[in-house]
C-alpha positions as CSV (number, residue, x, y, z in Angstrom):
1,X,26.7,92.2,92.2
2,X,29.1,92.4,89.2
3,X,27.8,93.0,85.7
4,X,30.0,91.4,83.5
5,X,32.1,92.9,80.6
6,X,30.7,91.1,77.7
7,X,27.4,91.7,78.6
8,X,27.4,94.9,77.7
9,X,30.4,95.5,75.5
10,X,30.7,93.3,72.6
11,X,34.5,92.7,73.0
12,X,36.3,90.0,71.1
13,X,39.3,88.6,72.7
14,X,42.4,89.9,70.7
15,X,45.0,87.3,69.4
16,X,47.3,87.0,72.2
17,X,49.1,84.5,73.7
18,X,47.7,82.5,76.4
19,X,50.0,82.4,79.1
20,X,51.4,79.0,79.4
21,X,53.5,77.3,82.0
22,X,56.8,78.1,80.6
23,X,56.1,81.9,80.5
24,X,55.2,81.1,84.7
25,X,58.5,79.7,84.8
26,X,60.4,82.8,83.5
27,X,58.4,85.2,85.5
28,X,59.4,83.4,88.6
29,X,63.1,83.1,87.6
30,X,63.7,87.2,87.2
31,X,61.6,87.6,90.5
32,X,61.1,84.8,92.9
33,X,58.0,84.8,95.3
34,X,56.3,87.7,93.0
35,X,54.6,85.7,90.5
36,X,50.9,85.4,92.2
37,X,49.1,82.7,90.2
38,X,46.3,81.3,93.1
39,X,42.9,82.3,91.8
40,X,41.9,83.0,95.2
41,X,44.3,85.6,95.2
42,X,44.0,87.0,92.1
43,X,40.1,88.0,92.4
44,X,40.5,90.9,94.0
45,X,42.7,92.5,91.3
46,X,40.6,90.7,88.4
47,X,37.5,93.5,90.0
48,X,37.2,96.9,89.6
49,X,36.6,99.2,92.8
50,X,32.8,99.6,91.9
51,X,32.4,95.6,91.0
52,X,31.3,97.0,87.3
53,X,33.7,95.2,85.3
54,X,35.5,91.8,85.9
55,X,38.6,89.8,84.3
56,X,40.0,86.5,84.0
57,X,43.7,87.2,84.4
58,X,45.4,84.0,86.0
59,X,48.9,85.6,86.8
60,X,50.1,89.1,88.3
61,X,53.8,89.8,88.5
62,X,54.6,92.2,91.0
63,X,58.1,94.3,89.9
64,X,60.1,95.9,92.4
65,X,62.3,98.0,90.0
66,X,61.8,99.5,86.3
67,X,64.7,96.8,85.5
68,X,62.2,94.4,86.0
69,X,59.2,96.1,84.6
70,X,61.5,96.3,81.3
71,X,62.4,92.7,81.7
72,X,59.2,91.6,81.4
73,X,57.8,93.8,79.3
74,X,60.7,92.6,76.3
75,X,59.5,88.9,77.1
76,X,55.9,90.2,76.4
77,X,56.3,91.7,73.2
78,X,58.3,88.5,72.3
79,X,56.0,86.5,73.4
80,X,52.9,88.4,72.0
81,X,51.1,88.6,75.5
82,X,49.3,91.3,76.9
83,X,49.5,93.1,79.9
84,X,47.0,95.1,82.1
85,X,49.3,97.8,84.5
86,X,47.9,98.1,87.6
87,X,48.0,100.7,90.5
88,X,46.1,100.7,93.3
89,X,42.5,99.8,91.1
90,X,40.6,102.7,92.6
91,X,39.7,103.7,88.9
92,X,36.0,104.4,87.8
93,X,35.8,103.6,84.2
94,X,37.1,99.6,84.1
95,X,40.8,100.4,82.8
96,X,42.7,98.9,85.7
97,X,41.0,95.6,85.5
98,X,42.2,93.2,82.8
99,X,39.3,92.6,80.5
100,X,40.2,88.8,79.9
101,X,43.4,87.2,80.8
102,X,45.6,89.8,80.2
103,X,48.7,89.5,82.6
104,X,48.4,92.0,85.9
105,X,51.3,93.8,86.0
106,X,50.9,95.6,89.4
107,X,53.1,98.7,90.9
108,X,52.5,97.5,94.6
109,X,56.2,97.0,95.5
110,X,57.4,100.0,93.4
111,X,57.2,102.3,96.6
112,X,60.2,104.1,97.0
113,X,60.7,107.7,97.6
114,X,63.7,108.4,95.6
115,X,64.9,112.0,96.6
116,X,63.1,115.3,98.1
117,X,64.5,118.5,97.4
118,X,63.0,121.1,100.3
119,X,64.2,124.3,98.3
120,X,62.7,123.5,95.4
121,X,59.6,121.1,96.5
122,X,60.5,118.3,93.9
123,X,59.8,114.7,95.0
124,X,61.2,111.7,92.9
125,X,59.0,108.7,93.8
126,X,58.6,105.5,92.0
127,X,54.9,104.7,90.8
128,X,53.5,102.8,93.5
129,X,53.8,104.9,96.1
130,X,50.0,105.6,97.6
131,X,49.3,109.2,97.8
132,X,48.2,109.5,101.2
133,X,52.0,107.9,102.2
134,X,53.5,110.6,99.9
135,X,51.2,113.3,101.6
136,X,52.1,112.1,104.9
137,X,55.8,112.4,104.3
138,X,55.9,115.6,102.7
139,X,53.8,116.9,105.6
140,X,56.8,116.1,107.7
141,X,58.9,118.6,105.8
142,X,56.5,121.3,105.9
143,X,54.7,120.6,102.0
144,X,51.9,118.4,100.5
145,X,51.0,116.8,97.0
146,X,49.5,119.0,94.6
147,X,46.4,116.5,94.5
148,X,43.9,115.1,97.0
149,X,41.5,112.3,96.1
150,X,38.6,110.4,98.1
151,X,40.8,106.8,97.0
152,X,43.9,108.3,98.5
153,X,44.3,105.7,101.3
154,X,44.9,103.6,98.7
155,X,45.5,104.9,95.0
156,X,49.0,104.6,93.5
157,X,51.2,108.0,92.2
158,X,52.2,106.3,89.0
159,X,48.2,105.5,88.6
160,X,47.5,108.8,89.3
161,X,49.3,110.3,86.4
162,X,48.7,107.2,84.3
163,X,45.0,108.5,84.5
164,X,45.5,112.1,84.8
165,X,43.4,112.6,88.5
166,X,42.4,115.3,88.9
167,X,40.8,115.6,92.5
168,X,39.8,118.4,95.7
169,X,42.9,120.6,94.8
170,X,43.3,121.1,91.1
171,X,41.6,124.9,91.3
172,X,44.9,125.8,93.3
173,X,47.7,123.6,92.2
174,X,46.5,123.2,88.6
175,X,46.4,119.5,87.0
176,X,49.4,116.9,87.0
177,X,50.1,118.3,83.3
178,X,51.7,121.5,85.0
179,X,52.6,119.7,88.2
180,X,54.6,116.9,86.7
181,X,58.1,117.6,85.2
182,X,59.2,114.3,84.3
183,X,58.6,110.9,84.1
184,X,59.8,107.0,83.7
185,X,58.7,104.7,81.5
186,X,59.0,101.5,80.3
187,X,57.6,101.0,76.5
188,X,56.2,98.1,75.7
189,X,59.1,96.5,73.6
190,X,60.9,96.7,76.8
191,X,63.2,99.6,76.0
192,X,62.9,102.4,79.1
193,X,62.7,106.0,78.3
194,X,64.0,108.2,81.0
195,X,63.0,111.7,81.3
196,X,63.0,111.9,85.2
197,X,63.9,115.8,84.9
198,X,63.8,117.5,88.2
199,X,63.5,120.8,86.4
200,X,61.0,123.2,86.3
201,X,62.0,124.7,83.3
202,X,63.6,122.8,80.2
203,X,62.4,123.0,76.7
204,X,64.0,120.7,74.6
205,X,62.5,119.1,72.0
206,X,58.3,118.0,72.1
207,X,57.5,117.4,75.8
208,X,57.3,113.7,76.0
209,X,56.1,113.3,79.5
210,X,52.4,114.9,78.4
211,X,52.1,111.6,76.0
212,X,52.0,109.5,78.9
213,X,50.2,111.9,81.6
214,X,46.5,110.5,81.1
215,X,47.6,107.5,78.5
216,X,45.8,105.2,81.0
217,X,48.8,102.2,80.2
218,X,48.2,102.0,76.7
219,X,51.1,103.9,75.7
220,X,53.9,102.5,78.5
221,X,54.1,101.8,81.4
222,X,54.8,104.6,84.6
223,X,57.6,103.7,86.8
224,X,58.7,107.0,88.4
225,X,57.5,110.4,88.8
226,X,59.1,113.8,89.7
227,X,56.3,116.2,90.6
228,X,56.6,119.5,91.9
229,X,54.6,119.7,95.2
230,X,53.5,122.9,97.1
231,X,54.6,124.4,100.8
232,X,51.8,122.9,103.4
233,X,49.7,126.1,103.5
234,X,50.2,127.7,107.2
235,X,46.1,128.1,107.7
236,X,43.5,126.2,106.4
237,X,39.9,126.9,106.5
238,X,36.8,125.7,105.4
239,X,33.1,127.3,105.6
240,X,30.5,124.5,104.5
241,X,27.1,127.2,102.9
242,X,23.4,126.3,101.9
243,X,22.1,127.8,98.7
244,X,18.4,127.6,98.1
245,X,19.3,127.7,93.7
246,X,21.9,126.9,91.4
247,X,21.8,130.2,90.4
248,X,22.9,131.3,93.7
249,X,25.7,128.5,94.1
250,X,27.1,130.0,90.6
251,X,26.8,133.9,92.1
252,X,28.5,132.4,95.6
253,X,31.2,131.5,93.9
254,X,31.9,134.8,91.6
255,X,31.8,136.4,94.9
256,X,33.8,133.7,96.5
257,X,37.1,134.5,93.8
258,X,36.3,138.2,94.1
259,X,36.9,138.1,98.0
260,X,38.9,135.2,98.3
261,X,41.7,135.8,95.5
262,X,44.3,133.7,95.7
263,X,43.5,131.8,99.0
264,X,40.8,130.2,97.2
265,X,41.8,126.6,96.9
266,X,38.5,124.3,96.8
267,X,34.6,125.1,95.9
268,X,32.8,121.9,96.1
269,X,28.9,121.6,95.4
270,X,26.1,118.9,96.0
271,X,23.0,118.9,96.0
272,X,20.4,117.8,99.1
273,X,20.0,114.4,97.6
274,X,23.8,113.5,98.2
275,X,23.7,114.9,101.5
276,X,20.7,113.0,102.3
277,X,22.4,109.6,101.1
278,X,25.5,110.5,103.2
279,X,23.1,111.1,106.3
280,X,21.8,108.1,105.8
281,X,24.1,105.3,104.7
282,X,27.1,106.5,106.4
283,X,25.2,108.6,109.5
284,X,27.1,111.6,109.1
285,X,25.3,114.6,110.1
286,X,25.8,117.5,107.9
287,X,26.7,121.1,110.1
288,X,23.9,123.0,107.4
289,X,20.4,121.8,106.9
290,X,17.1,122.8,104.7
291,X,18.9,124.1,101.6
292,X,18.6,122.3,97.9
293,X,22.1,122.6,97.0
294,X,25.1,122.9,99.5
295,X,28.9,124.4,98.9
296,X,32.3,123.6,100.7
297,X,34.6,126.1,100.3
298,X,38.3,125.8,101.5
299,X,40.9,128.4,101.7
300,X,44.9,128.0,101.9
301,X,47.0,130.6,103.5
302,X,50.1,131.6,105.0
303,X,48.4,133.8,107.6
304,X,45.2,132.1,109.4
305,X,44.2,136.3,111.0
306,X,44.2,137.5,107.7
307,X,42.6,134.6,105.8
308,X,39.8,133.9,109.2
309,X,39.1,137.9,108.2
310,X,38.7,137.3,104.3
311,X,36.5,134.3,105.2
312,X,34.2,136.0,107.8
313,X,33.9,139.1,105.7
314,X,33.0,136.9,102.2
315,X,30.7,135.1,104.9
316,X,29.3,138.1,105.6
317,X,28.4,139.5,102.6
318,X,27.1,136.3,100.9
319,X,24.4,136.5,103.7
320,X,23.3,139.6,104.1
321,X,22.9,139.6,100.5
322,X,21.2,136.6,100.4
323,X,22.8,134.5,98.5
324,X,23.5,131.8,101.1
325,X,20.9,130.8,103.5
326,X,22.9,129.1,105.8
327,X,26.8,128.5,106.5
328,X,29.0,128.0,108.7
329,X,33.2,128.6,109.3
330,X,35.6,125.8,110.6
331,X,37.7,127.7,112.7
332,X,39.6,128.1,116.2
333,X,39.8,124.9,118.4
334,X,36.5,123.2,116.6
335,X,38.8,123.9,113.9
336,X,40.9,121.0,112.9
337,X,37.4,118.6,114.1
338,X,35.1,120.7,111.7
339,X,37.3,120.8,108.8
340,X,37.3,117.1,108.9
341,X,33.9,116.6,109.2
342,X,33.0,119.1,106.1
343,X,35.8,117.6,103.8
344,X,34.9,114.1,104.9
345,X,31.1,114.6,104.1
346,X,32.5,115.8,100.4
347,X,34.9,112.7,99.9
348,X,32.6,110.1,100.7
349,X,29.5,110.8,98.6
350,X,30.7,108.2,96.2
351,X,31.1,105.7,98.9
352,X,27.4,106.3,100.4
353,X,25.8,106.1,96.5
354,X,27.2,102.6,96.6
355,X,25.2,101.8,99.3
356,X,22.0,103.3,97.8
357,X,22.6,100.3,94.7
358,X,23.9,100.0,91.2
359,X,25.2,103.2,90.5
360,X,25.8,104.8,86.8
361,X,28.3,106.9,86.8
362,X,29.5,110.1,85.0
363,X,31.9,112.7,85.0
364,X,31.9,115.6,82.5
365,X,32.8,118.8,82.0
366,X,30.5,122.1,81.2
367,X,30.8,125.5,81.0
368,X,30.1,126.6,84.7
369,X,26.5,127.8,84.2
370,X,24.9,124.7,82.5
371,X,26.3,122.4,84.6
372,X,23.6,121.5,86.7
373,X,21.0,121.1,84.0
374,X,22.2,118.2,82.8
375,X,21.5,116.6,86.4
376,X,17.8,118.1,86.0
377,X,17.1,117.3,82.3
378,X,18.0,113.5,83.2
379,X,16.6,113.5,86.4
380,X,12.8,114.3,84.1
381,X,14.3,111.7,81.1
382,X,14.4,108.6,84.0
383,X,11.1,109.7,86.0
384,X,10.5,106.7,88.3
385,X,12.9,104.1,86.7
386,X,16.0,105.5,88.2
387,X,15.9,105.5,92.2
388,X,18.4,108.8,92.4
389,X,19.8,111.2,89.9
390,X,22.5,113.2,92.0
391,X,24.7,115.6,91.0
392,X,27.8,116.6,93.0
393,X,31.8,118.0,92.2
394,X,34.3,120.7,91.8
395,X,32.6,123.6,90.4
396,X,35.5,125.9,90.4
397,X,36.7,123.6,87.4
398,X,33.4,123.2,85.7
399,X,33.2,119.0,86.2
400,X,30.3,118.2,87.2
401,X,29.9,114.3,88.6
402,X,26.4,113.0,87.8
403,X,25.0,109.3,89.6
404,X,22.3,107.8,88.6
405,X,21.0,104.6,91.4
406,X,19.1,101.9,91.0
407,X,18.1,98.9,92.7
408,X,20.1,96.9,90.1
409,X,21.9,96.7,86.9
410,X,19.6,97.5,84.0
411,X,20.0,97.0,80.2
412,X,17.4,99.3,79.7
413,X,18.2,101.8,82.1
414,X,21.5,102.4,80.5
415,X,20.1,102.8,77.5
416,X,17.7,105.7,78.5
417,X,21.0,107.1,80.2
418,X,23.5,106.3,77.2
419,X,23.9,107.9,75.0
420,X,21.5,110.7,76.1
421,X,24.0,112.1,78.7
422,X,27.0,112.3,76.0
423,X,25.0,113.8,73.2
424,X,23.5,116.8,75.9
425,X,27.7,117.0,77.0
426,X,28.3,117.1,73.5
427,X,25.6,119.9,72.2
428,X,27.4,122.2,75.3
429,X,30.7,121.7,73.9
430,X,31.4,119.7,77.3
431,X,33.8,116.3,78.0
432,X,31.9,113.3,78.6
433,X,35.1,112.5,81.0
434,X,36.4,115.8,83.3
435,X,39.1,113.2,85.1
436,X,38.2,109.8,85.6
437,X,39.2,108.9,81.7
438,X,37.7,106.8,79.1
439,X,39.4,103.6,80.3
440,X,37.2,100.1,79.4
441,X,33.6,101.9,80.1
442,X,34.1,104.7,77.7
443,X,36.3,104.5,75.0
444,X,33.9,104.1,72.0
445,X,32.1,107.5,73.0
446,X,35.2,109.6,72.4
447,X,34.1,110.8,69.8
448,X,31.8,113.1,71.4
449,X,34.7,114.8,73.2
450,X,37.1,114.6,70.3
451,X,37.3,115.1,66.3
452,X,37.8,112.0,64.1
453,X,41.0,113.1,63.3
454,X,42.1,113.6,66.8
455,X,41.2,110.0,67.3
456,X,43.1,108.7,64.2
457,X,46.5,110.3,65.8
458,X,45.7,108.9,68.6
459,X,45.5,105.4,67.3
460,X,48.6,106.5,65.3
461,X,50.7,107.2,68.7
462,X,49.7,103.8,70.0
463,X,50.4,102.1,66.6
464,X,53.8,104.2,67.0
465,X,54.6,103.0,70.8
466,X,52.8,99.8,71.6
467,X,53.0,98.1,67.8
468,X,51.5,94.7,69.0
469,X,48.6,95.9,71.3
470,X,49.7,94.4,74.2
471,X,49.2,97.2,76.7
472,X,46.5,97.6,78.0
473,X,44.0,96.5,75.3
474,X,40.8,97.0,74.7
475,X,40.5,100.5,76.4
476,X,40.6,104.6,76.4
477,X,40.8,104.2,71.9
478,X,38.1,102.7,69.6
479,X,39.7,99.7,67.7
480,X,41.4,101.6,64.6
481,X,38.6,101.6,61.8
């Protein structure tokens, strides 16, 4: 069931331009056969992934080169019409929907890997290039992407950045502001800025490439990325623990850094409500049982006897000293099946809470030892009129990502969660977004996260780079006061 836009959001229509048949016209002339304009095919890419938010956009263009993302980005601006950039619309906060008829502009065809450089580990792709493609290839050469997402079957790179993911890795490899070095991108005037360094060091000037890394389109439009990617760790192991208390999930992982150093590259948490919604709508069995709140902890090496030893031993000590009840290691020839299993469970707890029904979502950030109380404290605020309150996510980075289910969309509901959850974020000095971004859903609470005068130069920037408004509207800034 899709809950509308305006519903909710009292949104008034900016004054664009309507597209009109002679804008069609043009669009076909620079690229034949990629001008999609059947409503039938359109719907998909007018809904978001969680069928929250819906558009009205009759056209998508679908550009094969930044030539022709500039092209029609100068006809546009000239033509006052606005444009929502898409990537592969796996976002969780309505920006990579258009809100009414804004034109799709979508990255599908942009999917070329430009250049890979095996000494240094810098990839030059162009935006639309899905992640698991990019993961896949680099494999091949003996490296991976420095992030790993549940949507990356199917999210774009140029997305990826656009919205600053951050995903399973980023307590290893750091966040796509360090693992970026350069980018292009087309303003919305048309004109295209390239700063496609393949450097890992250049400091010249203010770093322009951060203005665009988690922009969510409203600033330009991504066509290619060069991003520094790791060597494919030799070993890889995973140990999936049961914790009876969040204060022992919090003491595993102190332990976990102590005896793990720098092989340490995920430490996931859930709690038995997830894992009971994963059993159930998706019948995945989960390899530890009987404990309220369960951990996945992976390690990256470049020796699997030494890191199998510093696994076993932290394994070890976690139970005789009781902090975990139960665990268990993924290694040897059950191996490569286990470690599927575990890291599948933990990727598809989203997917099994939209079985469960309408599902609230959010994704903040808290200092590490409060992070679960917000998932209690609204658990007791919604009583019976929620079905589940579930919290789950990557501790080792402090983002915690709370759902809230019920059987349907409810005004009232949302109004016992909003803006309860972002003033108890706020009080904690948290973000009311960790990595999903403000996009359409969230925009007007920034101010919890952010200062009015951070806001105001933010609304200054986009005044700056995207005079007219036409990219992206309506999203990640409140309309300038």
């Amino acid at each position: 069931e899709v809950m509308l836009t305006s519903e909710r959001y009292s949104v008034q229509r900016l004054p664009f331009s309507p597209v009109s048949d002679s804008d069609v016209a043009f669009f076909e002339h620079i690229m034949p056969g990629r001008v999609i304009t059947n409503p039938e095919e359109l719907k998909p890419f007018n809904v978001d992934w969680l069928k929250s938010v819906r558009g009205c956009s009759k056209l998508m263009l679908k550009p094969q080169t930044a030539a022709e993302v500039s092209q029609v980005l100068r006809y546009c601006y000239e033509r006052n019409l606005a444009v929502s950039p898409q990537g592969g619309n796996t976002g969780l906060v309505g920006g990579s929907v258009p809100v009414f008829d804004e034109i799709i502009l979508s990255t599908a065809l942009m999917n070329r890997i430009v250049s890979f450089d095996k000494v240094s580990g810098i990839l030059v792709c162009q935006a639309g290039c899905i992640l698991e493609d990019l993961n896949e290839y680099l494999e091949e050469q003996g490296f991976v992407m420095p992030l790993d997402l549940g949507a990356k079957g199917s999210c774009h790179i140029g997305g990826n950045v656009a919205t600053n993911a951050g995903g399973l890795r980023l307590l290893r490899y750091g966040s796509l502001r360090g693992t970026v070095l350069g980018l292009e991108v087309v303003l919305a005037d048309g004109s295209a800025l390239d700063c496609l360094a393949s450097l890992r060091k250049d400091n010249t000037g203010y770093d322009l490439k951060q203005l665009f890394i988690g922009s969510e389109g409203t600033l330009g439009v991504i066509t290619a990325v060069s991003i520094l990617c790791p060597q494919k760790p030799k070993a890889v192991n995973l140990a999936f623990l049961g914790c009876q208390s969040f204060a022992k999930v919090l003491e595993t992982f102190t332990t976990c850094r102590v005896m793990l150093g720098e092989i340490l590259s995920a430490y996931e948490f859930m709690d038995e409500k997830c894992m009971e919604l994963v059993e159930r709508h998706l019948k995945l069995s989960s390899p530890v049982t009987g404990s309220p709140f369960y951990v996945l902890v992976e390690t990256s090496g470049s020796n699997s006897t030494h890191d199998e030893e510093k696994l076993n031993n932290f394994l070890e000590q976690a139970m005789t000293s009781g902090l975990v009840s139960d665990g268990t290691v993924a290694t040897d020839d059950k191996k490569i099946k286990a470690s599927h299993h575990f890291l599948f469970l933990r990727e598809r707890i989203t997917e099994a809470l939209t079985y469960d029904g309408y599902v609230y979502k959010y994704d903040i950030s808290l200092p590490v030892g409060k992070l679960y109380d917000l998932v209690t404290d609204t658990r007791a605020r919604l009583g019976r009129s929620a079905k589940n309150v579930v919290g789950y996510g990557h501790l080792g980075d402090g983002n915690l990502h709370l759902n809230i289910t019920a059987e349907s969309y409810s005004h009232s509901l949302l109004d016992a969660i909003e803006p309860f959850v972002y003033e108890w974020t706020a009080r904690c000095n948290g973000s009311i977004s960790a990595e999903h971004g403000l996009g359409f859903k969230k925009k007007q609470f920034i101010q919890y996260s952010k200062p009015h005068e951070a806001v105001c130069l933010m609304q200054r920037f986009k005044a700056i780079l995207d005079p007219k408004g036409i990219l992206n509207p309506y999203k990640t800034l409140p309309a300038s006061s």
